[in-house]
DSSP file (Angstrom, degrees, kcal/mol; ACC not computed):
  #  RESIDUE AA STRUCTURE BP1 BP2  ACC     N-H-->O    O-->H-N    N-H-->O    O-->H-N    TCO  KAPPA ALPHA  PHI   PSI    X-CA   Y-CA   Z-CA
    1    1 A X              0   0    0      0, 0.0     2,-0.3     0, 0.0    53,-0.0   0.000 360.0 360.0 360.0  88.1    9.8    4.8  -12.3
    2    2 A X        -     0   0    0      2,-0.1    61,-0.0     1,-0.1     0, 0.0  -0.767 360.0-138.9-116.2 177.0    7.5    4.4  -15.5
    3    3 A X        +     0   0    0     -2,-0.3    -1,-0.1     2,-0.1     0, 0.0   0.445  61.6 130.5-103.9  -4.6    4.1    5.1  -16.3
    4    4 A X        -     0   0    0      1,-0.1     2,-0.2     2,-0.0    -2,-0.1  -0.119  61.4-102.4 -62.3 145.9    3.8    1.9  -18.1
    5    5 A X        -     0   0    0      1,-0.0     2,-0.5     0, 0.0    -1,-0.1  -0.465  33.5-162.5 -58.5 126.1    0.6   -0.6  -17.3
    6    6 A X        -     0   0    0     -2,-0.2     5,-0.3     2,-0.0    -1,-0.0  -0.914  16.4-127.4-123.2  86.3    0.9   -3.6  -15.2
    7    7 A X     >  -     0   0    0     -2,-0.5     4,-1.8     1,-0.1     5,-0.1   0.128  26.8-118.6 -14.7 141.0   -1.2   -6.4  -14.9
    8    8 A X  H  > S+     0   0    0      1,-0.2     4,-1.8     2,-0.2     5,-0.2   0.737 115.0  54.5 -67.8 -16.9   -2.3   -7.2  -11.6
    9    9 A X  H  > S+     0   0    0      2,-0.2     4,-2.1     1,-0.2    -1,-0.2   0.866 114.5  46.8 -96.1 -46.5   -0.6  -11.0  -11.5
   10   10 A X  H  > S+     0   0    0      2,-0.2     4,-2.5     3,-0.2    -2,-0.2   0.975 109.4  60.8 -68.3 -38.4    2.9   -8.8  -12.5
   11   11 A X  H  < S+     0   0    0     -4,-1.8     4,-0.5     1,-0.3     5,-0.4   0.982 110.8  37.8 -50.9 -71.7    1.9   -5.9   -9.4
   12   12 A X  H >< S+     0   0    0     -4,-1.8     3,-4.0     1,-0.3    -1,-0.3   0.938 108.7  60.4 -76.1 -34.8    2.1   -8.3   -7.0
   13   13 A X  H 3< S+     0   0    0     -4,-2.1    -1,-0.3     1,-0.2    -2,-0.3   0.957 116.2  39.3 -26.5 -76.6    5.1  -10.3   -8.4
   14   14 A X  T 3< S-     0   0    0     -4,-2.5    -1,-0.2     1,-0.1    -2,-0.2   0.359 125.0-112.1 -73.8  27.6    7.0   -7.1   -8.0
   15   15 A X  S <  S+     0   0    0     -3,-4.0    -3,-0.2    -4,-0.5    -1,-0.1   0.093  83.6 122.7 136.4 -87.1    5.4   -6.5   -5.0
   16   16 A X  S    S+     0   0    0     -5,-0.4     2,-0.3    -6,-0.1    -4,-0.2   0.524  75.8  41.1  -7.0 -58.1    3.4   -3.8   -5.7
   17   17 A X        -     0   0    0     -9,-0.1    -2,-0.3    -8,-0.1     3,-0.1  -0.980  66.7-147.6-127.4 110.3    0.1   -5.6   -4.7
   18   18 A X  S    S-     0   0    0     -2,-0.3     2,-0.2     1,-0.2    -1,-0.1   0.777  77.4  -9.1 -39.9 -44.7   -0.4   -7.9   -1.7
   19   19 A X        -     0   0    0      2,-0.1     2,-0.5   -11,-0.0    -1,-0.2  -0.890  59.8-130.0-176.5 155.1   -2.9  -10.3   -3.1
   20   20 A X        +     0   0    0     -2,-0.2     2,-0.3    -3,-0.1   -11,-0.0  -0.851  36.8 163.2-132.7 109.5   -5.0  -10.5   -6.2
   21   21 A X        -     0   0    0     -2,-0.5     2,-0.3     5,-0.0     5,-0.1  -0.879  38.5 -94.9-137.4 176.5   -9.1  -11.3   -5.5
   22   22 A X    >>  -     0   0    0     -2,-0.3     3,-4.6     1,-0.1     4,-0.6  -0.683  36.5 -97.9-108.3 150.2  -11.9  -10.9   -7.6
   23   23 A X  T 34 S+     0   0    0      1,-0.3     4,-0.3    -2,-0.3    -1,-0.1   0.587 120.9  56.9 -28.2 -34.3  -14.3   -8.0   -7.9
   24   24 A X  T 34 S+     0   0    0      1,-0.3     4,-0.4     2,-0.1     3,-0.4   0.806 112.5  42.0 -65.8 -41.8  -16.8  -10.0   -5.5
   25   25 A X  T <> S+     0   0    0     -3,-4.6     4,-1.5     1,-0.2    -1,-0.3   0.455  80.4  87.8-106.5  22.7  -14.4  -10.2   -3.0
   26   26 A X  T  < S+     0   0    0     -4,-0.6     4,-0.5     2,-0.2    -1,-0.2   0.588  87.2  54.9 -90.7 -14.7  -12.4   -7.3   -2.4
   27   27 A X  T >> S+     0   0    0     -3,-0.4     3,-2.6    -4,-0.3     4,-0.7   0.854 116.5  47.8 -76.5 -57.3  -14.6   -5.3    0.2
   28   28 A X  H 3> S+     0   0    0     -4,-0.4     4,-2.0     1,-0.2     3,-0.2   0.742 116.8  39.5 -36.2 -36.3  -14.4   -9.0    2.2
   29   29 A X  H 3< S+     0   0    0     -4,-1.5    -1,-0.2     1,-0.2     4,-0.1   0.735 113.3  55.4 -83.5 -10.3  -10.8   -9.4    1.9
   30   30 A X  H <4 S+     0   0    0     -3,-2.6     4,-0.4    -4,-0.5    -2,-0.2   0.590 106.4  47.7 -74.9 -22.5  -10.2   -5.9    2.5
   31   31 A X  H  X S+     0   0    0     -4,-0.7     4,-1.9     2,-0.2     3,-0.2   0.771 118.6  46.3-111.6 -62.0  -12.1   -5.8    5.9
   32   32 A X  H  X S+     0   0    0     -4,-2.0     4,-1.5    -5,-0.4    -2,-0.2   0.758 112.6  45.7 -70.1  -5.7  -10.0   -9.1    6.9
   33   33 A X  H  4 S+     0   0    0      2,-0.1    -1,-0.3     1,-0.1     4,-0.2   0.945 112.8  47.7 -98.3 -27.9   -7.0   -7.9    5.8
   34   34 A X  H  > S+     0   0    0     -4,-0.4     4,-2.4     2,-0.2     3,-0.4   0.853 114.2  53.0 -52.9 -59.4   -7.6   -4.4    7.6
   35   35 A X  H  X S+     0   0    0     -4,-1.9     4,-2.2     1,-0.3     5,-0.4   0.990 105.2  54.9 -31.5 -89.0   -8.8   -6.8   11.1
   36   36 A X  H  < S+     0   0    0     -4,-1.5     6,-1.9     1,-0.2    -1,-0.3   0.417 108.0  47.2 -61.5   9.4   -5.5   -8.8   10.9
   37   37 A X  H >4 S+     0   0    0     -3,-0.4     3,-3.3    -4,-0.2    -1,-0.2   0.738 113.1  47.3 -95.0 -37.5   -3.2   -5.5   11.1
   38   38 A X  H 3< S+     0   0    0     -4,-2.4    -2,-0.2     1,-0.3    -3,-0.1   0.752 112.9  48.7 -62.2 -20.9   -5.0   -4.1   13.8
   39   39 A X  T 3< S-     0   0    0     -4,-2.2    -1,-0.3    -5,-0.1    -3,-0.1   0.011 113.8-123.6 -85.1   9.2   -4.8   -7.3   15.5
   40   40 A X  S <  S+     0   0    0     -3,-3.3    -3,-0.1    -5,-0.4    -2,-0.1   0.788  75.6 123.9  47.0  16.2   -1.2   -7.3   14.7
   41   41 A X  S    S+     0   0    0      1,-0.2     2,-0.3    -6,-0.1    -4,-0.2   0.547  71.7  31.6 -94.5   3.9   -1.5  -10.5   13.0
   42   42 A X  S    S-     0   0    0     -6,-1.9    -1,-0.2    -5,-0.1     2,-0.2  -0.961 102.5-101.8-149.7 141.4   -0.1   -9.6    9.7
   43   43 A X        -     0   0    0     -2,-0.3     2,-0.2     1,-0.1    -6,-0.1  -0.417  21.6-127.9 -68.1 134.8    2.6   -6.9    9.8
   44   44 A X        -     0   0    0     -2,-0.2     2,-0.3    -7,-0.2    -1,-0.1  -0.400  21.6-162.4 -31.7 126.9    2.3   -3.5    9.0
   45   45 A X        -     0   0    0     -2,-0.2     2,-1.2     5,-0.0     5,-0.0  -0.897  12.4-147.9-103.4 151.9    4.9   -1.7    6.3
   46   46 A X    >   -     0   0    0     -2,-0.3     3,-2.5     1,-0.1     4,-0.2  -0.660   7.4-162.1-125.3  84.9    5.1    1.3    6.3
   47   47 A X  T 3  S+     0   0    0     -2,-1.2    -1,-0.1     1,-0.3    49,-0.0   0.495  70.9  82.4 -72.3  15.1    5.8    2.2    2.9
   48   48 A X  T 3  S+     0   0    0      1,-0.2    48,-0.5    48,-0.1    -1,-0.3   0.975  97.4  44.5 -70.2 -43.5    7.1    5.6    3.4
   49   49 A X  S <  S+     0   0    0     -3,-2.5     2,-0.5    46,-0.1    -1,-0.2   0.177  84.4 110.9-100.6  16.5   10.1    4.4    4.1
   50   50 A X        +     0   0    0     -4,-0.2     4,-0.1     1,-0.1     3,-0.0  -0.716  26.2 162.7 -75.6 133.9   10.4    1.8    1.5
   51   51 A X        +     0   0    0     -2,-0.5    -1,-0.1     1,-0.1    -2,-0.0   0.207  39.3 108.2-146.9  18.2   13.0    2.8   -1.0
   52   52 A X  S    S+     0   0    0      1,-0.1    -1,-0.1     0, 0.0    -2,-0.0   0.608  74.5  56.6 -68.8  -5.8   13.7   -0.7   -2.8
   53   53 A X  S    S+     0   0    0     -3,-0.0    -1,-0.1     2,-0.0    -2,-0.1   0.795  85.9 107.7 -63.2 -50.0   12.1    0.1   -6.0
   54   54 A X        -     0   0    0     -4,-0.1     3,-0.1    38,-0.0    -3,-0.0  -0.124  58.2-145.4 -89.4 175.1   14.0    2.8   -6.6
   55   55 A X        -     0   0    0      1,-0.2     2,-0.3     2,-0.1    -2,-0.0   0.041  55.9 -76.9 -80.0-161.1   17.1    3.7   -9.4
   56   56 A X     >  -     0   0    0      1,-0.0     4,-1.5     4,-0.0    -1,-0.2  -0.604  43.4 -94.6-106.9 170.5   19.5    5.9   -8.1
   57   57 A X  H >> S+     0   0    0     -2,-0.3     4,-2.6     2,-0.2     3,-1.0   0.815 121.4  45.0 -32.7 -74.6   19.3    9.6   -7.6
   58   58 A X  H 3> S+     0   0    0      1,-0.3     4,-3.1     2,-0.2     5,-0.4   0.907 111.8  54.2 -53.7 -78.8   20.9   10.8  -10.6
   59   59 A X  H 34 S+     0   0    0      2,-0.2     4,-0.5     1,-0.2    -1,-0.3   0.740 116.5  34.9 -26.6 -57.8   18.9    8.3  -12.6
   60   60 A X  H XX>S+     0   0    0     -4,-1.5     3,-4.4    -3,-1.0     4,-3.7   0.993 110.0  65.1 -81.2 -58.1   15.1    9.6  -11.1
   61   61 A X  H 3X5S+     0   0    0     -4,-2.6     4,-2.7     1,-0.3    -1,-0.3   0.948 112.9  32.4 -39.8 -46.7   16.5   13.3  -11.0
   62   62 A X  H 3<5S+     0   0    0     -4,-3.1    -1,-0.3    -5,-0.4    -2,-0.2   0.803 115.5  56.3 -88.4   1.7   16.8   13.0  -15.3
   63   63 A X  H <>5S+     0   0    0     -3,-4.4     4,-1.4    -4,-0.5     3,-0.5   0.709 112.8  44.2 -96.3 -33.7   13.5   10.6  -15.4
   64   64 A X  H  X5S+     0   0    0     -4,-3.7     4,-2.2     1,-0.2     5,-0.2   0.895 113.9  53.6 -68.2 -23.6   11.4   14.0  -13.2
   65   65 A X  H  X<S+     0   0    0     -4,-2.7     4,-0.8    -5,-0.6    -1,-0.2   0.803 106.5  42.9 -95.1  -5.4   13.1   16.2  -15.6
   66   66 A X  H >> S+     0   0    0     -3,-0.5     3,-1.9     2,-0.2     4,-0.5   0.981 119.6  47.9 -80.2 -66.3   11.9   14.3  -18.8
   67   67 A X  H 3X S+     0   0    0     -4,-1.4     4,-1.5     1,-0.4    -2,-0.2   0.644 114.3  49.9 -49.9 -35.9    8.0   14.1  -16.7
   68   68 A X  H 3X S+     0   0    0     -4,-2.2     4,-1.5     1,-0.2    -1,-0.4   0.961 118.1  34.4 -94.8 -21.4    8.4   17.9  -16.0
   69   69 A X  H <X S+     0   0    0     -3,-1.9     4,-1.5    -4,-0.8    -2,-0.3   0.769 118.2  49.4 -83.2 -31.8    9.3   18.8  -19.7
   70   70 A X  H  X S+     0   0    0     -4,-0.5     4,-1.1     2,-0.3     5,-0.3   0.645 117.9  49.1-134.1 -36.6    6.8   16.1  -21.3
   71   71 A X  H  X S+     0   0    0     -4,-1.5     4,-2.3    -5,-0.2    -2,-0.2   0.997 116.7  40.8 -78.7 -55.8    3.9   18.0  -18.3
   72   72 A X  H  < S+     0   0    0     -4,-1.5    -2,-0.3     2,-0.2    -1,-0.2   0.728 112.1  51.4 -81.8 -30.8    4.8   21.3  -19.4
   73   73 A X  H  < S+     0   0    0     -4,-1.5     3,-0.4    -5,-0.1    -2,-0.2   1.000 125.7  26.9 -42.4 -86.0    4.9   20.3  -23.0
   74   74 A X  H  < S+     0   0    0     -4,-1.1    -2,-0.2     1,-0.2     2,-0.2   0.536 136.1  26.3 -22.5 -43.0    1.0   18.6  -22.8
   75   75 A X    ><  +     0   0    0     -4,-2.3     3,-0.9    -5,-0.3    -1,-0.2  -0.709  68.4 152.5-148.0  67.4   -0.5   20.5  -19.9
   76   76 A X  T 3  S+     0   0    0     -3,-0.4    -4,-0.1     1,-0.2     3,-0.1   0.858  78.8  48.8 -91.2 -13.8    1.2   24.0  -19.7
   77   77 A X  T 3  S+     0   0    0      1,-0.1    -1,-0.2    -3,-0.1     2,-0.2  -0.001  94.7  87.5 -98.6  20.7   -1.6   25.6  -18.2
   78   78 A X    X>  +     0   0    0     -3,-0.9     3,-1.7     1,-0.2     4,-0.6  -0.308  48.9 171.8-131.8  52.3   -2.0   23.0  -15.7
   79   79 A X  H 3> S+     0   0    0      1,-0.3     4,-1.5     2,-0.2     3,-0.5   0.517  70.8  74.6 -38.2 -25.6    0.3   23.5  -12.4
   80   80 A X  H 3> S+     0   0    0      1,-0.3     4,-1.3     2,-0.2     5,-0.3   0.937  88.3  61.2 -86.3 -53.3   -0.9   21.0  -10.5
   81   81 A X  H <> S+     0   0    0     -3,-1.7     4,-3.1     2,-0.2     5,-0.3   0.900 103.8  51.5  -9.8 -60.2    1.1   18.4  -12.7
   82   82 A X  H  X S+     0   0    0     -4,-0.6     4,-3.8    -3,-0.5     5,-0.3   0.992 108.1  57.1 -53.0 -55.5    4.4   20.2  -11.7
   83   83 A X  H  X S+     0   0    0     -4,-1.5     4,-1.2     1,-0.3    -1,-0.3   0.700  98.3  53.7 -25.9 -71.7    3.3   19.8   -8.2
   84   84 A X  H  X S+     0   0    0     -4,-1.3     4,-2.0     2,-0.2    -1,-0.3   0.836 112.0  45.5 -37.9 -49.0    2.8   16.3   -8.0
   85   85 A X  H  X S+     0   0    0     -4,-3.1     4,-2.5    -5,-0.3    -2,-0.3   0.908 110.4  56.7 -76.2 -15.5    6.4   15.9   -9.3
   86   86 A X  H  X S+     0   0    0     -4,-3.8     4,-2.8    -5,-0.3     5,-0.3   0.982 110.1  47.5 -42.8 -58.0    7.4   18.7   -6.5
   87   87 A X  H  X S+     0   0    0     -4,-1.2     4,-2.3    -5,-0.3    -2,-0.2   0.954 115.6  39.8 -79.7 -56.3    5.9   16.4   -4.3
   88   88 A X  H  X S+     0   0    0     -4,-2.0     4,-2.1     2,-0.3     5,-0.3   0.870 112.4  56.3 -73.6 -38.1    7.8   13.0   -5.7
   89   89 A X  H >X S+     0   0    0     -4,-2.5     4,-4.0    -5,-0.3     3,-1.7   0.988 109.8  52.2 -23.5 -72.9   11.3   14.9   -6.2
   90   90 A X  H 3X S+     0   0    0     -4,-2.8     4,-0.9     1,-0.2     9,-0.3   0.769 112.3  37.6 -56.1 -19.1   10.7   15.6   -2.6
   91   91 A X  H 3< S+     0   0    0     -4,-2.3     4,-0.4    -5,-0.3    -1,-0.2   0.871 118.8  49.8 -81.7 -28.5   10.1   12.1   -1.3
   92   92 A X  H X< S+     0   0    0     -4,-2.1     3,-0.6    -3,-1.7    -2,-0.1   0.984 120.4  38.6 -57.7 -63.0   12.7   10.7   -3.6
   93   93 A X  H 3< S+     0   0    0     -4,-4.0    -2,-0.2    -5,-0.3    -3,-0.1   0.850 137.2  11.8 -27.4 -95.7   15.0   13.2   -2.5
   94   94 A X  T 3X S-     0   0    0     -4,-0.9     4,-0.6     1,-0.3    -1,-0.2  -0.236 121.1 -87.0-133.1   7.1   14.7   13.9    1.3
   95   95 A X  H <>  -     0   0    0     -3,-0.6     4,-1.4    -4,-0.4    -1,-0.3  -0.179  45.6 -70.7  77.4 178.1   12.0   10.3    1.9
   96   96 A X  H  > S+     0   0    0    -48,-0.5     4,-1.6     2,-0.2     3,-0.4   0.961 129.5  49.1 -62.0 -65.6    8.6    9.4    1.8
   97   97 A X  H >> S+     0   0    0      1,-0.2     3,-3.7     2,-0.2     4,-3.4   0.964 115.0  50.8 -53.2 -55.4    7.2   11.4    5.0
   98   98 A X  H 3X S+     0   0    0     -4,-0.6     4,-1.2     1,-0.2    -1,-0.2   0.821 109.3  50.6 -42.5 -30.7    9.3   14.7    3.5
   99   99 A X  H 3< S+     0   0    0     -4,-1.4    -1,-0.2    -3,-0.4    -8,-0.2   0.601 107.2  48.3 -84.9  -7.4    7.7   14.3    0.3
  100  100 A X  H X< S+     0   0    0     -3,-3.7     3,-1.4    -4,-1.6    -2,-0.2   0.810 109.9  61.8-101.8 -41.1    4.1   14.0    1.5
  101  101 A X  H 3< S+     0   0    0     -4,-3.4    -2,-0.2    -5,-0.4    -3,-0.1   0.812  88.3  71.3  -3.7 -67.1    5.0   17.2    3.5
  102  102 A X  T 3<        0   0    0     -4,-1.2    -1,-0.2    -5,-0.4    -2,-0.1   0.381 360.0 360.0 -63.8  -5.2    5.5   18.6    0.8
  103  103 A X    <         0   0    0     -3,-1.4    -1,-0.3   -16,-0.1    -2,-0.2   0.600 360.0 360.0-125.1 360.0    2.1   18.9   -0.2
């Protein structure tokens, strides 16, 4: 869990990104690729419940508590920061669906 910036060619390397098209074509591929789930030809994920990415508990618990120090430092007047990590605590924590819940 960083905030650092990714190139798209590295996104989908790790993942991240399905498939990499150019400006021209992304409503087109977006429509087919939209088609073939509903058509059940290319599988749904259901990334709530993906949880390969992440470190381990301990590890994200002290990387939210740097994010909430580093929000409240920057932004103090500005709950809705905290919030959003309320919300990712909760998903880390407790899953995906709990954490969207949460909001």
């Amino acid at each position: 869990m960083s905030s650092k910036p990714i190139m798209s060619e590295e996104g989908k390397k790790l993942g991240l990104i399905d498939v990499v098209v150019s400006s021209e074509e992304l409503l087109k591929v977006s429509q087919l690729w939209a088609l073939d789930i509903a058509e059940r030809c290319r599988p749904w994920i259901n990334s709530l419940l993906r949880t390969g990415k992440l470190c381990s508990l301990s590890e994200a618990q002290e990387i939210l508590k740097v994010a909430r120090k580093h929000a409240r430092q920057t932004a103090p007047n500005m709950p809705q920061h905290q919030a959003c990590l309320d919300v990712i605590e909760e998903g880390i924590v407790f899953g995906g669906y709990c954490g969207i819940l949460k909001m």
